[in-house]
Every structure is written in structure tokens, then in C-alpha cells.
VEXDREN-2710 file (C-alpha; in Angstrom, 1 decimal):
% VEXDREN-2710
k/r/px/py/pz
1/UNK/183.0/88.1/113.1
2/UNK/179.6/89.1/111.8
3/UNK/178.9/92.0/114.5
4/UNK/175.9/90.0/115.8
5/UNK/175.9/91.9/118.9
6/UNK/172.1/92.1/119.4
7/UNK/172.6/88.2/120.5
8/UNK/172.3/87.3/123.9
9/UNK/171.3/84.8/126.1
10/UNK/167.4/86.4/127.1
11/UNK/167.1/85.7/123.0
12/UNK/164.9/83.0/122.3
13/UNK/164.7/80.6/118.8
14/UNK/161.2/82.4/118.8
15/UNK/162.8/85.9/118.6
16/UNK/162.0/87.7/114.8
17/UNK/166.1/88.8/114.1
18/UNK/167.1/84.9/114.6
19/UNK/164.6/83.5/112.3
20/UNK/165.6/85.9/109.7
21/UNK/168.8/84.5/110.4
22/UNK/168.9/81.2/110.2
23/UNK/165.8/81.1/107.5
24/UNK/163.4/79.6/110.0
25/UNK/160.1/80.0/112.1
26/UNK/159.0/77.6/114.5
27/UNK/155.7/76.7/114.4
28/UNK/153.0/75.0/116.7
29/UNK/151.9/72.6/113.8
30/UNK/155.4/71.3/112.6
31/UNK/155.6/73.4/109.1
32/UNK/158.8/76.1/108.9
33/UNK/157.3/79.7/108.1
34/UNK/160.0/81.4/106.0
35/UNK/160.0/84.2/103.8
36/UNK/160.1/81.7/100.6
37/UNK/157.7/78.9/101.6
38/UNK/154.7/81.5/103.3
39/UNK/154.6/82.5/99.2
40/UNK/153.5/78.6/98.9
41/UNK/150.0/79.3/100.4
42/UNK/147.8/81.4/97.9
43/UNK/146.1/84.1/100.3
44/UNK/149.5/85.2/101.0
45/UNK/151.0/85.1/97.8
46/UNK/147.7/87.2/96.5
47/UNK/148.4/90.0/99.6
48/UNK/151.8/90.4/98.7
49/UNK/150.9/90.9/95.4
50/UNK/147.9/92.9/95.8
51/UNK/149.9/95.5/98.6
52/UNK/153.3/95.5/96.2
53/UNK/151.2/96.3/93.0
54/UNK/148.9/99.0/94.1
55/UNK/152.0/100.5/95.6
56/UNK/153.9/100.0/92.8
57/UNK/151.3/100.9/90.1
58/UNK/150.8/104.6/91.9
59/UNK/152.7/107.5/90.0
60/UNK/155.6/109.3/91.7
61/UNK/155.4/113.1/91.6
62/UNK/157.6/116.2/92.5
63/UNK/155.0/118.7/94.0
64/UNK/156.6/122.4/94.9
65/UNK/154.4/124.4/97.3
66/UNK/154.1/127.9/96.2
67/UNK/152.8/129.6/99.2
68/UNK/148.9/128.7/98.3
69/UNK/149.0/125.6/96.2
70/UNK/151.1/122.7/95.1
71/UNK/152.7/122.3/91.7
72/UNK/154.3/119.8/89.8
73/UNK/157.5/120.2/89.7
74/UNK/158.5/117.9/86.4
75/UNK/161.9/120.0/86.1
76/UNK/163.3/119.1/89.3
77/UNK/165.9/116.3/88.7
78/UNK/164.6/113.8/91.4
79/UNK/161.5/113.9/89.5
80/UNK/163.6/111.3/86.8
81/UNK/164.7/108.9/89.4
82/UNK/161.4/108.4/91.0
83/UNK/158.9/108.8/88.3
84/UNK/161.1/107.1/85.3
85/UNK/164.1/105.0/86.5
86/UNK/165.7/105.2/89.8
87/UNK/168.8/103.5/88.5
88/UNK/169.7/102.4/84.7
89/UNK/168.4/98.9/84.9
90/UNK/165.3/99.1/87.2
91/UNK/161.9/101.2/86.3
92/UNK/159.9/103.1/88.9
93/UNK/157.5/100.3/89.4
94/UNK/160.0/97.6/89.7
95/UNK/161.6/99.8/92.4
96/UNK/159.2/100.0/94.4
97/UNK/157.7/96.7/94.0
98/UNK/160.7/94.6/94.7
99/UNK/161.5/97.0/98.6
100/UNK/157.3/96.7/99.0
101/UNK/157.4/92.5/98.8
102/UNK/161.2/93.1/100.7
103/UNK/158.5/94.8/103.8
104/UNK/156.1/92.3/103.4
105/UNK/158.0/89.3/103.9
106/UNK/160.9/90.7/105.9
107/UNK/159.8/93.2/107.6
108/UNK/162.3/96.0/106.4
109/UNK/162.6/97.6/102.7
110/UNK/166.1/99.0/101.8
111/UNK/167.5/101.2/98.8
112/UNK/170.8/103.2/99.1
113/UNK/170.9/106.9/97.9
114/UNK/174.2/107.0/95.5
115/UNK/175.2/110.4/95.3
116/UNK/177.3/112.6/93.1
117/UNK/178.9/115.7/94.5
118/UNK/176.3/115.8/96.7
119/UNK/173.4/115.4/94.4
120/UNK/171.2/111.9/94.1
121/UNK/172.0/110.4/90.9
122/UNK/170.6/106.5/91.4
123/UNK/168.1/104.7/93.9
124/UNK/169.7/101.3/94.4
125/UNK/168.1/98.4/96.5
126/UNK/169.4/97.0/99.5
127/UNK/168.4/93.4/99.7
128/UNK/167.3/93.4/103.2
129/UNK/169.2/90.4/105.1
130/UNK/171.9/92.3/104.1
131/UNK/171.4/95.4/106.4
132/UNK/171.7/95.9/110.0
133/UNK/170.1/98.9/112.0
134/UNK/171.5/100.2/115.3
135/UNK/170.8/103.6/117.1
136/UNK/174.0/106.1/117.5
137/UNK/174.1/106.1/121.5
138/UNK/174.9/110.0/121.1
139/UNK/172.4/111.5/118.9
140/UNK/169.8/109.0/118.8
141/UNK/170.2/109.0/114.9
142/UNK/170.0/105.2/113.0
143/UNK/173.2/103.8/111.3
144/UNK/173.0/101.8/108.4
145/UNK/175.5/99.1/108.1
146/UNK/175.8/97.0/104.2
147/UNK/177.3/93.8/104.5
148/UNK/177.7/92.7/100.6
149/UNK/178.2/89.3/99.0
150/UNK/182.0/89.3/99.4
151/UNK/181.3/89.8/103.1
152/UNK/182.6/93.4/103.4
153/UNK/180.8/95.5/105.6
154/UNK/180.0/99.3/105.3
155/UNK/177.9/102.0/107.0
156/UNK/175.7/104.3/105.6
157/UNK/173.9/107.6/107.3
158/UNK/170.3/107.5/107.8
159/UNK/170.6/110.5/105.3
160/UNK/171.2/108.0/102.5
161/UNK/168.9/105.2/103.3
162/UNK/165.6/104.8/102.1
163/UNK/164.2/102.9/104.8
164/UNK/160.6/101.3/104.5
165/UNK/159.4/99.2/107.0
166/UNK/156.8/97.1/108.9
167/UNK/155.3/97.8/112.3
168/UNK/158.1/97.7/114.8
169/UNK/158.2/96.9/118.2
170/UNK/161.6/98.8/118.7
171/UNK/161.5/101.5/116.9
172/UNK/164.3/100.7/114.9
173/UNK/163.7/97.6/112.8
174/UNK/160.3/96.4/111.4
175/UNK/158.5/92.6/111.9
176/UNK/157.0/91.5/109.0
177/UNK/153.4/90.3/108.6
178/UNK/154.5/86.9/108.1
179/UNK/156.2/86.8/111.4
180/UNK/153.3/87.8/113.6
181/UNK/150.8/85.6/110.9
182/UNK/153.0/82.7/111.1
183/UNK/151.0/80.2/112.9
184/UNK/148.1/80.8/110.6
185/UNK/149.8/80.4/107.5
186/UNK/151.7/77.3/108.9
187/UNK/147.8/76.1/108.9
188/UNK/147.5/76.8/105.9
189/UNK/150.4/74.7/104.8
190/UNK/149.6/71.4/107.0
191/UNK/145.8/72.0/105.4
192/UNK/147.0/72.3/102.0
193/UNK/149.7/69.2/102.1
194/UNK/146.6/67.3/103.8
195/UNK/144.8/68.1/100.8
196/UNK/147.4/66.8/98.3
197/UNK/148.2/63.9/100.3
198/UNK/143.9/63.2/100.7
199/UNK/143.6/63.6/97.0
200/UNK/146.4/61.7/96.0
201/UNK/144.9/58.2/97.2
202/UNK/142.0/59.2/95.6
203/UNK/140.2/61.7/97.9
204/UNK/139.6/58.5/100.5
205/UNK/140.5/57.8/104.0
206/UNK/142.3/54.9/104.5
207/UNK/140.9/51.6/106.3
208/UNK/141.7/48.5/107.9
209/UNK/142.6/45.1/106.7
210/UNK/141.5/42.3/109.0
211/UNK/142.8/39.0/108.5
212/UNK/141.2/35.9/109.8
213/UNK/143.9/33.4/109.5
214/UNK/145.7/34.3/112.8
215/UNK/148.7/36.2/113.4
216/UNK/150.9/37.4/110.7
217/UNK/154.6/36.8/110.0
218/UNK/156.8/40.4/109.1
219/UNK/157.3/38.7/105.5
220/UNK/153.4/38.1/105.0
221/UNK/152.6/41.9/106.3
222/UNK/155.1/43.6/103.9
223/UNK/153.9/41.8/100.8
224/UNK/150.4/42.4/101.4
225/UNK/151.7/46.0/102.3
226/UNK/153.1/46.1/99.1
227/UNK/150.0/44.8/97.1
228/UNK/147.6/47.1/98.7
229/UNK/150.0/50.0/98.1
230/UNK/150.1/49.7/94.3
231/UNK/146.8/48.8/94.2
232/UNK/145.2/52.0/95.8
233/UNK/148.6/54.2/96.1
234/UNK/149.0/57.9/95.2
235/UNK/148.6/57.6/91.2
236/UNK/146.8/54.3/91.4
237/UNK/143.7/55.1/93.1
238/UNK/140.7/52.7/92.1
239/UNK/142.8/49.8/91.6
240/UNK/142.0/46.1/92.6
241/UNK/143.8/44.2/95.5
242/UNK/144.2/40.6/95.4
243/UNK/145.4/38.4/98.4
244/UNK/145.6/34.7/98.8
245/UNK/144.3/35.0/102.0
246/UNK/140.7/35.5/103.8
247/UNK/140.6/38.8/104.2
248/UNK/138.2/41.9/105.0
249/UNK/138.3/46.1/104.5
250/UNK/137.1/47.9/106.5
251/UNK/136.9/51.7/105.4
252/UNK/137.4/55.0/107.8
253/UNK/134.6/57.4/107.2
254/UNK/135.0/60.8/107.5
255/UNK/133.2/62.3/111.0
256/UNK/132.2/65.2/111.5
257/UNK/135.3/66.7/112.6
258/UNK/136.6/66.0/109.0
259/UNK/133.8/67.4/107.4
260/UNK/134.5/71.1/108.6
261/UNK/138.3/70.8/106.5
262/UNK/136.7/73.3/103.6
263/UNK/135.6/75.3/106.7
264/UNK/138.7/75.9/108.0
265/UNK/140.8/76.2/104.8
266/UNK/138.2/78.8/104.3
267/UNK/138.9/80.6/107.9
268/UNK/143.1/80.6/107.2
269/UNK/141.8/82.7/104.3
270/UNK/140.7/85.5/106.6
271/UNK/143.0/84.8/109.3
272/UNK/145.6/85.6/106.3
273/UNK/144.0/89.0/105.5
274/UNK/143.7/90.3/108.8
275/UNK/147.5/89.4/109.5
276/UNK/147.9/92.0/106.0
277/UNK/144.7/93.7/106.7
278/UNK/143.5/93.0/103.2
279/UNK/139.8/92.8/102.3
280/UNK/139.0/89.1/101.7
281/UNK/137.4/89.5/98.8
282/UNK/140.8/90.9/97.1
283/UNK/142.0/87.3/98.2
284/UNK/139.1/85.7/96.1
285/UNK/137.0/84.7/99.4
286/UNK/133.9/86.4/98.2
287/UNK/131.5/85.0/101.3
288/UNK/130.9/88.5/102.2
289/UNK/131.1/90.7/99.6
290/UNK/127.9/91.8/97.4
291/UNK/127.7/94.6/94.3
292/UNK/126.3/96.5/97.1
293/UNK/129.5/96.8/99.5
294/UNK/132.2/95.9/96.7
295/UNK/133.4/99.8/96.6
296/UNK/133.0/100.3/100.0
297/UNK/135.5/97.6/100.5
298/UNK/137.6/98.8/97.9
299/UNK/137.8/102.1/99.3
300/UNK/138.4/101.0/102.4
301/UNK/141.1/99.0/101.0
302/UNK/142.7/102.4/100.0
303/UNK/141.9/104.4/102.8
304/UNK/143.0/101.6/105.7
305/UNK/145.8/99.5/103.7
306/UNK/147.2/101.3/101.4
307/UNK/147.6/105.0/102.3
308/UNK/149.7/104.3/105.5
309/UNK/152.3/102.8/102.8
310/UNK/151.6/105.4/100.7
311/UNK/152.1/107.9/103.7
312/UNK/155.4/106.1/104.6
313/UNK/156.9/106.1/101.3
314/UNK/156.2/109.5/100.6
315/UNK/158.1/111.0/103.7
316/UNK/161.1/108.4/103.4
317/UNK/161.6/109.4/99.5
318/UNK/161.2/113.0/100.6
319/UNK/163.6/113.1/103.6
320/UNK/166.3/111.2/102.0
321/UNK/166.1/113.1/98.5
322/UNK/165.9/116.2/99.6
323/UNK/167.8/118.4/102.2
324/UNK/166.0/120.0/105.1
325/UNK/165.5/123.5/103.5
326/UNK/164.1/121.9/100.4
327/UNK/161.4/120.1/102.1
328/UNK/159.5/123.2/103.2
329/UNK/158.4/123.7/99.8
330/UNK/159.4/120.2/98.2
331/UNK/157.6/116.9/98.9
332/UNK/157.2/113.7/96.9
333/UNK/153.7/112.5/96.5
334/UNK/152.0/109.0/94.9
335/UNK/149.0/109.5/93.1
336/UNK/146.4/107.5/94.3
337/UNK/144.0/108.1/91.9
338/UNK/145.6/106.0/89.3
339/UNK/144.1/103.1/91.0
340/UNK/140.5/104.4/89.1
341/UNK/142.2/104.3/85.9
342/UNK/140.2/101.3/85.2
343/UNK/137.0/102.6/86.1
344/UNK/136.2/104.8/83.3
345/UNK/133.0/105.5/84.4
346/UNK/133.9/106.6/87.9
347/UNK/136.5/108.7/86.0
348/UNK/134.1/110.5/83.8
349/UNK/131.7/111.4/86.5
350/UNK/134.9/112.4/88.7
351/UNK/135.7/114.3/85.5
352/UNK/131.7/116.2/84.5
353/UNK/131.7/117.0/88.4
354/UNK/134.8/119.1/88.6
355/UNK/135.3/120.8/85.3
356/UNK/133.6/123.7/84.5
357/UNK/134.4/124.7/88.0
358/UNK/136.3/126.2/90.5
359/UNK/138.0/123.3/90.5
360/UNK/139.3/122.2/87.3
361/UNK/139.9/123.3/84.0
362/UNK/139.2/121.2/80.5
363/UNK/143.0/121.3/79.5
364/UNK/143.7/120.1/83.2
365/UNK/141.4/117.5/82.9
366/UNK/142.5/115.8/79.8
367/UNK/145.9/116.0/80.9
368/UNK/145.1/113.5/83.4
369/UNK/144.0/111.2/80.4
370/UNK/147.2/112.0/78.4
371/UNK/145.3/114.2/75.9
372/UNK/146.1/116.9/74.0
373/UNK/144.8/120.4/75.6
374/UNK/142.2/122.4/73.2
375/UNK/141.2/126.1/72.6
376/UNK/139.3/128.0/75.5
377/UNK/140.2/125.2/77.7
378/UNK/142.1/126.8/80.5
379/UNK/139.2/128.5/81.6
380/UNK/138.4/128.2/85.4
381/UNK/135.1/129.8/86.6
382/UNK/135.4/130.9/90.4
383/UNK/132.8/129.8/92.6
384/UNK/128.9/131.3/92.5
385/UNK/129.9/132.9/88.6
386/UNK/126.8/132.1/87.7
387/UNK/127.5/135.2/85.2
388/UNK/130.3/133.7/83.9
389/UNK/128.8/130.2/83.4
390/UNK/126.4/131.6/81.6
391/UNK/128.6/133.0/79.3
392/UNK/130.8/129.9/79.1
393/UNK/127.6/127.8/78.1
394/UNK/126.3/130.7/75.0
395/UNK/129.9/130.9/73.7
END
């Protein structure tokens, strides 16, 4: 009925497509790893935010190559849907947020290209259990195939599919980082519900009630049940038990074994940002990082997380807005430098370094920052002018 014919009997309950299905994960420790309750544990709600939001956050540009440099291309009409408002209720950064978090915990990002005679007028997401991919046994090409909430099914060419997704295993689909990570954030969960229960009757262990008066009756061991219970239950912590009989406590301590719990709370942490490959300290575990290596994480943040997204993004927007002729001298770029916006000192040094240069000019420059252009600033001094410098600095 559904076309499930990827199902067979070599497929195990631990296969990727069947979790998806069904909404589950099993897990070694008990706790279901789903796509909704892996957002429960805060490392991987902060690097699914932290991914989705620097991807998000980075401009969209139309570049046209010119046969030496690249241009920005602000006229072109894709430059609207990808820089403004792919469609008439969803911004640029909502976009690509929403298909960045769809990768991240799914494994696969979809948005359908909606054209009109021929020409992309609207970028409309996919939501991504709602998508199947197979391979065209002819051409090798992938086939889209949109099963909406009525249950109607249609497919879509590649050429109209913005397709963004994980690391794959078959080429065709990707296998999201909650899937390979999923037995580390189930340890996460069973820590964390530990935790709450712990706390909850007052951040004690419990003990053992020894009663010298024999052998107890089932009536006699659920009242005294009941009496210890909302005495020292959750929300009652601290309170005094009374029993008419001769009794003794005698408390569990923790052991050593119990004493390493922050420990290994604190190694889920970085078990979590491998799985993403996020620095810790973006995930607020700052064992490591010092002023002294803080950029270097950053950058390396950039260079080793975000810019194969970035990369990915770019040549799916590109291949499925424009048409093969275009894309030799039309390509679709993010901006990464918007992520230094906030740094205004790294900015302005960026900034005293490359104008006056061969590299920028004035009026460039404080267009970056949004500002108006002034007089004699679209001067650009080649390389070695010293001549011209010179002149530049008198005048």
C-alpha cells in the first residue's frame, strides 16, 4: 500500500529506514532514541542548534563569474528566493534552519522547487518522513517521491529537489547523527532520569529497614511502606518516620563507583560532540578550552563543521536553481564571514589590513558594514604603488 519496497527479511529492528518508521531506536540501556526525545538531552539540543544557526545565520548570494573574478549578481531573480524569502511565509533563515535541524535529526533535508513556466518562483520544504529516494535503474538518476498528509503520493525529478543530507552509507539517503550517536545519548537520558529520580528523594540513596520483632505479615510491610514513603518520598524529603515497632536504618552510601556519576555525565558531553563533531566548549563543557585556544577552536569549528554544510548547500541550491549552462558562470555562495559580525575588533583589523590595497577599496569596505560609500573611496592601489600610496596619503 505504502510502496515500502526497501523491506525485506535481511532488515533488522536495528536498520536506520525502520526506526524512522516506526519512531523508534533500540537501545543497549532501555531508553528509545528518537528524533523528538534525543532534543531532551542538552548537548544535543545545543549541536543542533549551534549547526542550524550558524547555517542559517550565513548570507545567500548570487555570484556571476566574469571570466577573472566573481560578482554579485543582486539582479538575478533567484537572488530573492534565497537571500529574502524562498516562499511568502518563510524567510531565508527559517528556510534553511528548519531542512538544517530536518539533517540533523533525520538524516535527510528536503525542499521542493515550484516552478513557473519553467522558472523557480518558491522554495518549499519537504518535511522529510514524507519523502522517499530510489535510484532510476536506467540512468542512475534519484527519484523523488512526496507522499502528503492525505496520503497521495507524487514524484518529483532530482532537478527539482533540493536535497541536503547526512553522511550516507548508500549513496542515496543520509543517516543522521542521532542514529550512529544513539547509544551515547541514550546515556545520557538514563544519567539524567537517574539524576531527577536521585534528587527527588533528596539527593540520598536509599537504605534498609531492619526489624527485630520477627517476620512480617504483607499488611504490616505495606503500611510501614506507606509511612516511610511519605515520610522521605519525592517532594517530602527530610521528613520523620514513625513506627510502633523496634526498628533500625540502615543507609546505602555511595561507593566509589557512584562517585564518578558527574564524570560520566561529563564524558556523554563529548561523546555527544564527536557524534556532531562540535567543539565542546560550544556545548558549554569548558574543561579544555583556555583564552589561549578559544579561536583556534572556533575556527576550527568553521573550517571542520561547518564548511562541508556550507559546501553541500551551496552546490545543491546551485544545481537545482539553475540549468546546466547557467552554472558555468552562476553559483550560489554563503558568506561565511558573517559569523565575525560580532567581533568588531577582528572586523576592523580585517578591515585596516585590506583597504588601501590591492585588495579592497573604502566604498567596498563599508558596504560590508551597510554604510553609505564616500568621495575618493573607490580607489584601489595595485600592488608595490608605492607612488600612488604616497599620493593617496598627501591628498
Amino acid at each position: 500500500m505504502f510502496g515500502f519496497t526497501w523491506f525485506k527479511k535481511s532488515h533488522s529492528l536495528t536498520d536506520p529506514r525502520l526506526s524512522e518508521l516506526f519512531g523508534f531506536t533500540p537501545t543497549l540501556s532501555g531508553q528509545t532514541v528518537t528524533a523528538a526525545t534525543a532534543l531532551h538531552v542538552p548537548a544535543v539540543n545545543a549541536a543542533v542548534r549551534i549547526i542550524s544557526e550558524s547555517v542559517a545565520a550565513l548570507p545567500a548570494h548570487v555570484l556571476k563569474f566574469d571570466g577573472t573574478s566573481k560578482i554579485l549578481d543582486k539582479g538575478n531573480t533567484i537572488y530573492r528566493l534565497i537571500h529574502n524569502e524562498p516562499n511568502g511565509w518563510t524567510s531565508s533563515y527559517d528556510f534553511r534552519l528548519q531542512i538544517q535541524v530536518d539533517v540533523l535529526l533525520h538524516g535527510n533535508g528536503y525542499a521542493f522547487v515550484n516552478r513557473v513556466a519553467g522558472t523557480p518562483r518558491e522554495l518549499i520544504r519537504l518535511a522529510p518522513t514524507s519523502v522517499t529516494v530510489a535510484h532510476d535503474q536506467s540512468s542512475g538518476e534519484p527519484v523523488y517521491t512526496v507522499t502528503n498528509s492525505s496520503g497521495i503520493r507524487r514524484t518529483a525529478p532530482y532537478s527539482d529537489i533540493i536535497h541536503i543530507k547526512a553522511i550516507s552509507i548508500d549513496g542515496v539517503t543520509g543517516i543522521a547523527p542521532i542514529h550512529h550517536a544513539r547509544e551515547a545519548i541514550a546515556l545520557a537520558l538514563a544519567l539524567e532520569g537517574h539524576a531527577a529520580k536521585l534528587l527527588g528523594n533528596g539527593a540520598r540513596p536509599s537504605g534498609i529497614l531492619k526489624f527485630k520483632s520477627g517476620k512480617l505479615t504483607r499488611e504490616q510491610l505495606d503500611r510501614i511502606k506507606a509511612a516511610w514513603q511519605a515520610a522521605h518520598g519525592s517532594g517530602a524529603s527530610g521528613g520523620t518516620a514513625v513506627f510502633d515497632q523496634d526498628a533500625d536504618f540502615t543507609p546505602l552510601t555511595f561507593n566509589s563507583v557512584d562517585m564518578q556519576f558527574v564524570e560520566l555525565r561529563r564524558m556523554q558531553i563529548v561523546e555527544i560532540s564527536r557524534a556532531f563533531r562540535v567543539p565542546p566548549h560550544l556545548l558549554s563543557e569548558l574543561g579544555r578550552a583556555t583564552w589561549g585556544n578559544a579561536a583556534e577552536m572556533g575556527q576550527a569549528f568553521l573550517d571542520y563543521t561547518l564548511m562541508p554544510w556550507v559546501l553541500q548547500w551551496q552546490a545543491a541550491l546551485t544545481r537545482a536553481l539553475f540549468a546546466p549552462e547557467e552554472r558555468a558562470t552562476t553559483s550560489i555562495e554563503l558568506d561565511t564571514s558573517a559569523l565575525t559580525r560580532a567581533n568588531l575588533t577582528a572586523r576592523t583589523e580585517a578591515y585596516a589590513k585590506s583597504v588601501g590595497g590591492p585588495f579592497l577599496t573604502a566604498n567596498e569596505a563599508r558596504a560590508l558594514e551597510n554604510r553609505p560609500p564616500i568621495e575618493g573611496g573607490d580607489i584601489l592601489i595595485p600592488a608595490n604603488d608605492n607612488n600612488q600610496l604616497r599620493k593617496t596619503k598627501v591628498a
